[in-house]
C-alpha positions as CSV (number, residue, x, y, z in Angstrom):
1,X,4.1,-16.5,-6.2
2,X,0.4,-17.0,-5.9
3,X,-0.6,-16.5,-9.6
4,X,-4.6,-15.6,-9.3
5,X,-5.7,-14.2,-6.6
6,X,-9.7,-13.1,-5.8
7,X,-10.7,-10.3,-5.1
8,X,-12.6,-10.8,-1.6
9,X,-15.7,-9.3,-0.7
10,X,-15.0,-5.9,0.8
11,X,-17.1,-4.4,3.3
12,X,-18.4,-1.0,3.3
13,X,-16.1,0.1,6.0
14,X,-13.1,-1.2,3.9
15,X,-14.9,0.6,0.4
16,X,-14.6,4.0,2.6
17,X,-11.7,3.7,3.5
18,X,-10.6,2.7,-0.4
19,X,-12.1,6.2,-1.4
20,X,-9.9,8.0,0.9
21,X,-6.9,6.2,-0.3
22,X,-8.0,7.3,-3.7
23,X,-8.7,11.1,-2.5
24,X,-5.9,11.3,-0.1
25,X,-3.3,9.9,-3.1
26,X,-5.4,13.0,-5.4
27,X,-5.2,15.9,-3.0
28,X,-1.8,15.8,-1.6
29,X,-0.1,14.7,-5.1
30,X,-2.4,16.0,-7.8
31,X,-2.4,12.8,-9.8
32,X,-5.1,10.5,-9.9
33,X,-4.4,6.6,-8.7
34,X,-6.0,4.9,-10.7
35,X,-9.0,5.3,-13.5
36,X,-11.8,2.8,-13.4
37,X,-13.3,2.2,-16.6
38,X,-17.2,2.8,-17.1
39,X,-17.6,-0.7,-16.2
40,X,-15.3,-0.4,-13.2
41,X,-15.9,0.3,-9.4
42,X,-13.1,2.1,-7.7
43,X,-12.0,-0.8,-5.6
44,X,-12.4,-2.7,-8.5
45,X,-9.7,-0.4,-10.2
46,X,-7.6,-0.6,-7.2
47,X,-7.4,-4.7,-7.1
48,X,-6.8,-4.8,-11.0
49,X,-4.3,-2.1,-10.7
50,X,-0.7,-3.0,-12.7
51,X,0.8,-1.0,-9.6
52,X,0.9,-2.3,-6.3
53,X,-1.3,-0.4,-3.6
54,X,-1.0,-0.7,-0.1
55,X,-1.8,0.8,2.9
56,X,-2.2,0.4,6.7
57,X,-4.1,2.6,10.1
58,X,-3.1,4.2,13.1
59,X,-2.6,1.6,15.1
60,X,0.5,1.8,17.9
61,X,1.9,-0.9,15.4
62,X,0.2,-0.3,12.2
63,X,-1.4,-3.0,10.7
64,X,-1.5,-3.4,6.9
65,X,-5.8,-2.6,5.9
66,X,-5.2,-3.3,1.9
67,X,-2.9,-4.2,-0.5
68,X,-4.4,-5.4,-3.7
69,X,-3.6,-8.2,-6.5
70,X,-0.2,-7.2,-7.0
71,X,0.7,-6.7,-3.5
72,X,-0.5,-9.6,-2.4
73,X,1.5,-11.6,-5.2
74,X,4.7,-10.0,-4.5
75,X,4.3,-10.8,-0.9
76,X,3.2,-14.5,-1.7
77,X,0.0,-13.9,0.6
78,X,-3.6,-13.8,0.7
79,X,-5.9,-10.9,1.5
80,X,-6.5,-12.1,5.1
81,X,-3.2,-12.9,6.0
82,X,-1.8,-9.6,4.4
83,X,-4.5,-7.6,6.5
84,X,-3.8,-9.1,9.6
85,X,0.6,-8.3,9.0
86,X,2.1,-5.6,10.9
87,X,3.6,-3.1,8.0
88,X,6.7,-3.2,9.8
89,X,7.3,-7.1,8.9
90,X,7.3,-6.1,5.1
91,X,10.5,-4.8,5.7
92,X,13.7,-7.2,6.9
93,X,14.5,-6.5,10.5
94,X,18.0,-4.7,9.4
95,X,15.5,-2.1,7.1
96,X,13.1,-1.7,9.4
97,X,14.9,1.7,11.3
98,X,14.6,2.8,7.5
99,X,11.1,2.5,7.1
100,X,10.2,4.0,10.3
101,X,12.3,7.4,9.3
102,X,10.6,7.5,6.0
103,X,7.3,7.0,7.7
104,X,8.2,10.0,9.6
105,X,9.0,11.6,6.4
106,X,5.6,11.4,4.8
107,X,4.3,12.7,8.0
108,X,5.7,16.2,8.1
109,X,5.8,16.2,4.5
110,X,2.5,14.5,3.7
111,X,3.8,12.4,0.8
112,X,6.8,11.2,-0.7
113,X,7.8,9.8,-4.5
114,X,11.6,9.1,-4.1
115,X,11.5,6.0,-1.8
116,X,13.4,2.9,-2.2
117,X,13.8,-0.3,-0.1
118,X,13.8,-3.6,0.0
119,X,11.1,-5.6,0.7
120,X,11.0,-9.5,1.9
121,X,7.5,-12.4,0.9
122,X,6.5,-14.5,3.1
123,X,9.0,-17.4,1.7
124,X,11.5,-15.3,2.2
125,X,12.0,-13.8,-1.4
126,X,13.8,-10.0,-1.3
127,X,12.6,-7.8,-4.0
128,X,13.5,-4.2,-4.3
129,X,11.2,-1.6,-4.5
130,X,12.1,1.7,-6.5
131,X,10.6,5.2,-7.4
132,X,8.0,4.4,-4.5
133,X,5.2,7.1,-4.0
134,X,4.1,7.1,-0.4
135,X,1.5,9.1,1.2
136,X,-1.0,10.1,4.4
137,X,-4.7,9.2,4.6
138,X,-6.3,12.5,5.4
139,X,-9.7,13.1,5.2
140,X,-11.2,16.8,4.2
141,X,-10.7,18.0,7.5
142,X,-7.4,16.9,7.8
143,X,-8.0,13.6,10.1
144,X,-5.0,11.5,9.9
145,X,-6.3,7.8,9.2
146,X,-3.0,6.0,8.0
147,X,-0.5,5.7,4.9
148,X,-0.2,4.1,1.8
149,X,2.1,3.2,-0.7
150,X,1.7,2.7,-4.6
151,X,4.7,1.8,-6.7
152,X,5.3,-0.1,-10.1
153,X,9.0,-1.0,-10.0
154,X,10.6,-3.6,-8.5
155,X,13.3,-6.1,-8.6
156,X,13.8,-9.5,-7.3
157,X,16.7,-10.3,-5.5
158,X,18.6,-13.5,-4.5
């Protein structure tokens, strides 16, 4: 597992789109995400997180746009390689018609805080994800820009 991990620098397209994680997590469950100190910049609350937060676009094959310190530690990658992953290959192939219902899920539902599924690093490891909140990326008017995940159990697995 990569033990310290940078945070890289973020652009300002990548800061917006941070916010509206933040906002879309707010509005649809009524819970704040996280709580930066006074000190603290949103996306630096997000990286330091002791929750994992993830979350992809729109793309035909959506393609993972974040996933801070945690996340990137359970999945033994760096920010780069993480952004550039599919969302599908977080999954094991056998889970993956799973994690395309439960996508479909938050979809008509707009968010979701019973999921559980396992998960697979880059070396192979399986972990076990429980109580997972997962949610759409609308903005005020309602624009659908993605989803994202946030969860702070898990379990690794031989």
């Amino acid at each position: 597992m990569l033990e310290h991990i940078e945070k890289p620098a973020f652009s300002a397209e990548l800061e917006a789109r941070l916010q509206l994680v933040a906002d879309s997590f707010h509005r649809l469950t009524g819970r704040t995400l996280v709580e930066p100190s006074r000190d603290e910049t949103l996306t630096d609350a997000l990286w330091n997180a002791p929750r994992a937060i993830l979350a992809h676009g729109t793309e035909a094959d959506p393609v993972f746009f974040y996933g801070n310190r945690l996340t990137l530690q359970l999945f033994e990658l760096d920010f780069v390689t993480f952004t550039e992953l599919p969302s599908r290959f977080s999954a094991e192939p056998l889970a993956r018609e799973a994690r395309a219902k439960l996508l479909k899920r938050v979809t008509q539902h707009g968010y979701i805080d019973d999921y559980s599924g396992v998960r697979i690093s880059s070396s192979g490891q399986r972990f076990l994800i429980e109580r997972v909140t997962v949610w759409n990326l609308l903005d005020a008017t309602g624009n659908h820009h993605g989803q994202a995940a946030t969860f702070t159990d898990w379990t690794s697995m031989p």
